[in-house]
C-alpha positions in Angstrom: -80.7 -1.8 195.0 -81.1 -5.1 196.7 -84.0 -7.4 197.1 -84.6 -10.1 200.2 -83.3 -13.2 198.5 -85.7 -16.6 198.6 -89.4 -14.5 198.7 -92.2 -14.2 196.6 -95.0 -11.7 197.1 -97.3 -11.2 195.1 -98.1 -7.6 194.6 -101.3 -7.3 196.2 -99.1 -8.8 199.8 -96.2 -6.7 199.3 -96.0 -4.1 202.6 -96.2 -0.4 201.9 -92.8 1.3 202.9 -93.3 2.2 206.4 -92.4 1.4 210.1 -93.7 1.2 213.6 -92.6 1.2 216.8 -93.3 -1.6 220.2 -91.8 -1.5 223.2 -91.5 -5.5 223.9 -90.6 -5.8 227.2 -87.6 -4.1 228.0 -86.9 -3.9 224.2 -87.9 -0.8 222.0 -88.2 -2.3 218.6 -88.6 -0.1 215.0 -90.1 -3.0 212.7 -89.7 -1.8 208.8 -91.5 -2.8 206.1 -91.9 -2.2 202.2 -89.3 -0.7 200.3 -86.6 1.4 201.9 -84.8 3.1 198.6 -84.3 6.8 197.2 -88.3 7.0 195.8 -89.5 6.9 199.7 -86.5 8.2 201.3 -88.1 11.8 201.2 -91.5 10.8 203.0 -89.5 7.9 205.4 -87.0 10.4 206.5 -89.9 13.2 207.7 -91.2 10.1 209.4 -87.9 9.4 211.4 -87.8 12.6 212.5 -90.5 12.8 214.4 -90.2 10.0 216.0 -89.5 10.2 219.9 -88.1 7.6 221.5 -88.7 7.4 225.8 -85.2 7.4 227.5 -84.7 4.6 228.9 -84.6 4.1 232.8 -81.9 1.4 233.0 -79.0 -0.1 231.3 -81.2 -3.0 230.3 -82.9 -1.6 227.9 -82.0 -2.4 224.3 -83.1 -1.2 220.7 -83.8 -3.1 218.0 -84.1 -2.6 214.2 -86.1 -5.1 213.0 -85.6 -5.0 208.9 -87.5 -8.3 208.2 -90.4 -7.0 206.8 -88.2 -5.2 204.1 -88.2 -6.2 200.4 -86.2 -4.0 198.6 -83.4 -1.7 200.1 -80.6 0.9 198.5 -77.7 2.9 199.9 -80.4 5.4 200.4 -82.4 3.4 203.1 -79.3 2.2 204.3 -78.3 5.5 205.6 -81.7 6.0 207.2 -81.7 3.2 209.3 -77.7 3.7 210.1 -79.0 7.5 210.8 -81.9 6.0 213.3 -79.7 3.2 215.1 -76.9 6.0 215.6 -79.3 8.5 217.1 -80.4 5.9 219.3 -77.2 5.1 220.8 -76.2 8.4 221.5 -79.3 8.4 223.7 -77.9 5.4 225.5 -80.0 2.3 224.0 -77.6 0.1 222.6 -79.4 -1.1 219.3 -78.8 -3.9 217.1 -80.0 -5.8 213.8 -82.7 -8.1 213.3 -83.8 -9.9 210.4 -81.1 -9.5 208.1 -79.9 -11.3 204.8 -76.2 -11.5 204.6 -76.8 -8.9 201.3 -78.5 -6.6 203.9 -76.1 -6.4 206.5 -73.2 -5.9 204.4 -74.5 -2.8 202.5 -75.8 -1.8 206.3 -72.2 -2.3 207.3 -70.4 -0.6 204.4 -72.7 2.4 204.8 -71.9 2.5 208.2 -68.2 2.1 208.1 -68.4 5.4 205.2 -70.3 6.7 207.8 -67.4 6.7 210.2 -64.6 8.1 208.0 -63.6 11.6 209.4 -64.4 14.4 206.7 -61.5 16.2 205.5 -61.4 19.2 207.2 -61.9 22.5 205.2 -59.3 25.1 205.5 -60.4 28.8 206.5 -58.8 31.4 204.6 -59.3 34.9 206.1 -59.6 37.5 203.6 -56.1 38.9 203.9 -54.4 35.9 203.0 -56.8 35.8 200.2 -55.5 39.0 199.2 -51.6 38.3 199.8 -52.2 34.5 198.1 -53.7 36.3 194.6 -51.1 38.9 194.9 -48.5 36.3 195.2 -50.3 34.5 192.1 -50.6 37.7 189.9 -46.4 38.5 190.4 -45.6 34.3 189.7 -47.6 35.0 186.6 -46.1 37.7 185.3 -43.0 37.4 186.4 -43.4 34.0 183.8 -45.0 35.9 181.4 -41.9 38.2 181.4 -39.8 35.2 181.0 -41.6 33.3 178.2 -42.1 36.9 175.7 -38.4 37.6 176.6 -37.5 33.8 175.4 -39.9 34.5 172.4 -38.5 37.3 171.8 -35.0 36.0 171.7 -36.0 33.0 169.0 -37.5 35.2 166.4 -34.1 37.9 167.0 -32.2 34.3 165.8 -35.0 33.3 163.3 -34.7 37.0 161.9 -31.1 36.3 161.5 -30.9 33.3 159.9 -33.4 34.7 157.4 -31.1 37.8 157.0 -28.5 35.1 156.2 -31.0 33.1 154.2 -33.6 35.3 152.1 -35.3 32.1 150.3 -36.3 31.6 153.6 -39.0 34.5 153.6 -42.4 33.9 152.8 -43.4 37.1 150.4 -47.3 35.3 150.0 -47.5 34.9 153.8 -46.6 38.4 154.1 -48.5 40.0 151.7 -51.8 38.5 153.1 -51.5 39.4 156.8 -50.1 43.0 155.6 -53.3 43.1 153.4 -55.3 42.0 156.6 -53.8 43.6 159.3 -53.1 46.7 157.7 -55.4 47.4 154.9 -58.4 46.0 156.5 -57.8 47.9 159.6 -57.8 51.1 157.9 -61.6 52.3 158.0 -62.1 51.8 162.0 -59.1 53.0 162.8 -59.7 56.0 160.7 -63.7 56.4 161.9 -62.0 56.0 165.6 -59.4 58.5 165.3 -61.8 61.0 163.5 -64.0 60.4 166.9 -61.5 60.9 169.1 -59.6 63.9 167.8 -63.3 66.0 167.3 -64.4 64.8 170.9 -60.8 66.4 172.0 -61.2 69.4 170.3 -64.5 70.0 171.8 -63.8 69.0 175.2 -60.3 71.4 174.7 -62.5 74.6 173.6 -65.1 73.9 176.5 -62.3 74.1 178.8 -60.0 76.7 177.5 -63.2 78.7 177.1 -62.9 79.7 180.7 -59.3 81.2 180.4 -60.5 82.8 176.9 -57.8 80.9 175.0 -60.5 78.8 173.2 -58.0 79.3 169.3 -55.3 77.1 171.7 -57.3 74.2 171.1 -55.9 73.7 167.8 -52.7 73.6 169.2 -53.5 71.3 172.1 -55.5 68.7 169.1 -52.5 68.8 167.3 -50.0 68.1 169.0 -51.7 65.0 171.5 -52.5 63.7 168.5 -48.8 63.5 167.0 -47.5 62.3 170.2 -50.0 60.6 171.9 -53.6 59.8 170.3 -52.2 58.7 166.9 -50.2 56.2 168.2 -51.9 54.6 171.1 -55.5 54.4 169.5 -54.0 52.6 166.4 -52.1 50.6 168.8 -55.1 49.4 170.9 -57.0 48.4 167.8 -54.2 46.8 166.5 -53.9 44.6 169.4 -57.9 43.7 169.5 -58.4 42.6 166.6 -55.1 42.0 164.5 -53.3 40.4 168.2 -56.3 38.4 168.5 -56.5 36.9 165.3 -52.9 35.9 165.5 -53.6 34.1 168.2 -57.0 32.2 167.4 -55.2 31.4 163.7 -52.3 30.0 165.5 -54.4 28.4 168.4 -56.2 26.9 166.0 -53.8 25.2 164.5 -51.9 24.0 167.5 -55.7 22.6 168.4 -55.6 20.4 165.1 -51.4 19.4 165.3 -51.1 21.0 162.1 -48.3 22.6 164.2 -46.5 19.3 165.1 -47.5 18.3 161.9 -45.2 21.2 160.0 -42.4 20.2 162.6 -42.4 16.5 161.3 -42.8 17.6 157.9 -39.5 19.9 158.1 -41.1 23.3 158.3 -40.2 25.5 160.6 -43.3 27.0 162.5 -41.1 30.1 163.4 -40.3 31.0 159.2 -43.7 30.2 158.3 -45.9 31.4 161.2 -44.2 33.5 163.0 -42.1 35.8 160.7 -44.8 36.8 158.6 -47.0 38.3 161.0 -44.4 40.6 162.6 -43.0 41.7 159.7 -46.3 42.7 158.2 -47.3 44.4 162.1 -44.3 46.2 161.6 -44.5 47.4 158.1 -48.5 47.8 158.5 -48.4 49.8 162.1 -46.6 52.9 161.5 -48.4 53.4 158.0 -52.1 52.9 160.1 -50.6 55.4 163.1 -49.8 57.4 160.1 -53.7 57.4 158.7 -54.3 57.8 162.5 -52.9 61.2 162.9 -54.8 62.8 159.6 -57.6 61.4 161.1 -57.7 63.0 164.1 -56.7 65.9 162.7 -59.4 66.3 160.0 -62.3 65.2 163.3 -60.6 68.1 165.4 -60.6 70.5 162.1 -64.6 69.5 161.8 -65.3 70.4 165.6 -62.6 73.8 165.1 -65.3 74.8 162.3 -68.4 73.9 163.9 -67.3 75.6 167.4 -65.1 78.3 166.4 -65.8 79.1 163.3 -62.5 77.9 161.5 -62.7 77.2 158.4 -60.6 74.8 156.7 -57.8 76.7 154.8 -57.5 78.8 158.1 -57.3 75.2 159.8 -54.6 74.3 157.8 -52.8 77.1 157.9 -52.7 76.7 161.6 -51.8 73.4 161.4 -48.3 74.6 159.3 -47.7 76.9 162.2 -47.8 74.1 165.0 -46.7 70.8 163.4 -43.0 70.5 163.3 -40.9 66.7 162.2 -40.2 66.3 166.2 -43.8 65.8 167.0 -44.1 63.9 164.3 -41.7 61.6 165.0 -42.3 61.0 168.5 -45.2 59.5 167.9 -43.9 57.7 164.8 -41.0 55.9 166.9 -42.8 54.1 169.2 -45.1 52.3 166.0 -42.3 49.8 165.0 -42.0 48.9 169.2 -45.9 48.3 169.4 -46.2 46.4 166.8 -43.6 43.7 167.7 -45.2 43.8 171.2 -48.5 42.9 169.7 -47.5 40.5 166.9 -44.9 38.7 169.8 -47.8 38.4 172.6 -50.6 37.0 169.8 -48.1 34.8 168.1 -46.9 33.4 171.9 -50.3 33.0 173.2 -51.6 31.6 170.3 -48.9 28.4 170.3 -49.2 28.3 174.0 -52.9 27.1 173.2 -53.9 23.6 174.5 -56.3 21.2 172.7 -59.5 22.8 173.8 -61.9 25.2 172.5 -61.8 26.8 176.6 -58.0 27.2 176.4 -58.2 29.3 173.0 -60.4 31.5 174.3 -58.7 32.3 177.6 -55.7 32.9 175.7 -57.3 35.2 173.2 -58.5 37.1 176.0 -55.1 37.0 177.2 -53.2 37.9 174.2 -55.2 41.0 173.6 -55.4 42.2 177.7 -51.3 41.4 177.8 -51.4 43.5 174.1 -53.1 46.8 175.3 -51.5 46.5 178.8 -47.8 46.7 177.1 -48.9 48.8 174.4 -49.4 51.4 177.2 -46.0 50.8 179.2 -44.5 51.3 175.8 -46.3 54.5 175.7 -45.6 55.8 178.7 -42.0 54.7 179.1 -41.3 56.9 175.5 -43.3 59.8 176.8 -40.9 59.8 180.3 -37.7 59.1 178.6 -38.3 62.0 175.5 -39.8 64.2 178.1 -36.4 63.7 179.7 -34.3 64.4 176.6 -36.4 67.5 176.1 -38.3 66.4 172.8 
């Protein structure tokens, strides 16, 4: 804000903010007074415009802004009277200055010559080449992401080597604790979940095969999606949410406080202590939890067989011994060991791909457990086709 230099007013003499209008002659002057700055801009600027200034009927006319009454102004009033002297000339009455203090006329100038400077013009984007421009985002992105979990995967095949070579390397504790928490922990939901799931299938299966009469096929039809199928990809999914995620925010974490670089300087490789651990214990921990998985779902669809049909549980059992044979039990076993180096690789990678803020842990969580589920599935569905194929 600037004040008139060399004036005293008391504050009883001191002008309200304001302005009026004389035409002097062939002159049209605006005389302001008081304080021009962002507290009166709002009421000033209603005042400006309304006002209505005659055209004028010859060249000779001239406007005038007469700014000698004025005792305090700001970029704010500034721009007001810059606004008022432009619209002025575009009317054809060339306007000038009056009464100006060399601090006055160069914030008047500066705000006119920002006034001036072209606006950057904003590009259009139709919606179309919104469309193609995300597309072409999503593919760069995964297309990396392909690249960086195949690189991953690549340094712990070598770190998994040189431990081979080099057992003291292995860190039992380390592995003992995230078996304990990824496995043993992660037993109750995933059994609750599986139990859920395999009686809401049954039920669902003897509503529909009710129509054909062949409600007793249900059994079969529980059975076997859930040694192929359900096992597997529920355990899978849970495993990624919340074992895949807390892989990442432990190792995030870390990365946030340079305890990673820290370990580097120190010697210790993040790869044998970090890394290592957790896949090992996914792999060891995943197959035993699909395991859990499939009695699971087979004692929920054995409740709903008795409730709906009337099945009771040595009859169940027995009918269970008829249907389950070691190749549907294995087809769903195989593809545990594959998940759960998909999940412990994706957490582990998004995890030291963390940044130092608390935003960038969380988008990669998200990320690690989205990327988790979504290859977890792929994995799933690329088995099914290729032992569909082989005729298992």
């Amino acid at each position: 804000m600037l004040k008139r230099d060399n004036q005293f007013l008391l504050q009883t003499e001191t002008e309200a903010p304001g302005f009026r209008v004389e035409l002097r002659g062939t002159t049209f002057r605006l005389v302001a007074t008081g304080a021009w700055t962002v507290t009166e801009a709002t009421v000033l600027d209603e005042e400006l415009k309304r006002l209505k200034v005659p055209i004028p009927p010859s060249s000779d006319f001239t406007g005038e802004m007469d700014i000698s009454g004025i005792a305090e102004i700001d970029t704010a009033g500034a721009w007001l009277l810059q606004r008022t002297a432009g619209a002025w000339r575009r009317g054809g009455l060339k306007t000038r200055y009056a009464g100006a203090t060399d601090s006055f006329r160069i914030l008047i100038e500066e705000v006119h010559r920002r006034g001036q400077t072209e606006k950057p013009e904003i590009d259009t984007v139709t919606p179309l080449q919104q469309i193609l421009d995300t597309t072409q985002t999503s593919l760069t992105n995964i297309w990396s992401d392909v690249v960086a979990l195949t690189s991953f995967l690549g340094e712990v095949s070598a770190a998994s080597v040189r431990l081979v070579r080099e057992p003291w390397r292995f860190r039992p504790i380390s592995f003992i604790h995230h078996l304990d928490h990824a496995g043993l922990r992660a037993l109750p939901i995933i059994f609750l979940i599986c139990f859920l799931i395999g009686a809401v299938v049954m039920q669902q299966g003897v509503v529909q095969l009710s129509y054909f009469g062949a409600e007793p096929m249900a059994v079969n039809m529980v059975t076997i999606l859930s040694l192929r199928e359900v096992g597997i990809l529920l355990t899978s999914i849970m495993v990624a949410g919340r074992s895949g995620s807390a892989f990442t925010a432990e190792i995030g974490s870390m990365k946030m406080r340079e305890e990673i670089d820290a370990m580097r300087t120190l010697g210790i490789d993040p790869m044998d202590t970090l890394v290592l651990p957790r896949v090992a214990a996914l792999v060891v921990a995943l197959p035993l939890l699909t395991f859990m998985g499939d009695i699971a779902a087979l004692a929920g669809g054995g409740v709903m067989a008795w409730v709906m049909l009337g099945l009771e549980p040595p009859i169940y059992i027995d009918k269970l011994q008829e249907i389950i044979s070691v190749r549907h039990f294995m087809v769903g076993m195989i593809k545990a060991p594959f998940a759960a180096v998909v999940i412990a690789l994706v957490g582990c990678l998004e995890g030291l791909r963390v940044q130092g803020s608390a935003e960038s842990l969380g988008s990669h969580v998200t990320a690690a457990v989205v990327k988790a589920i979504f290859l977890v599935i792929c994995i799933d569905g690329i088995f099914a086709m290729f032992l569909a194929g082989i005729g298992q």
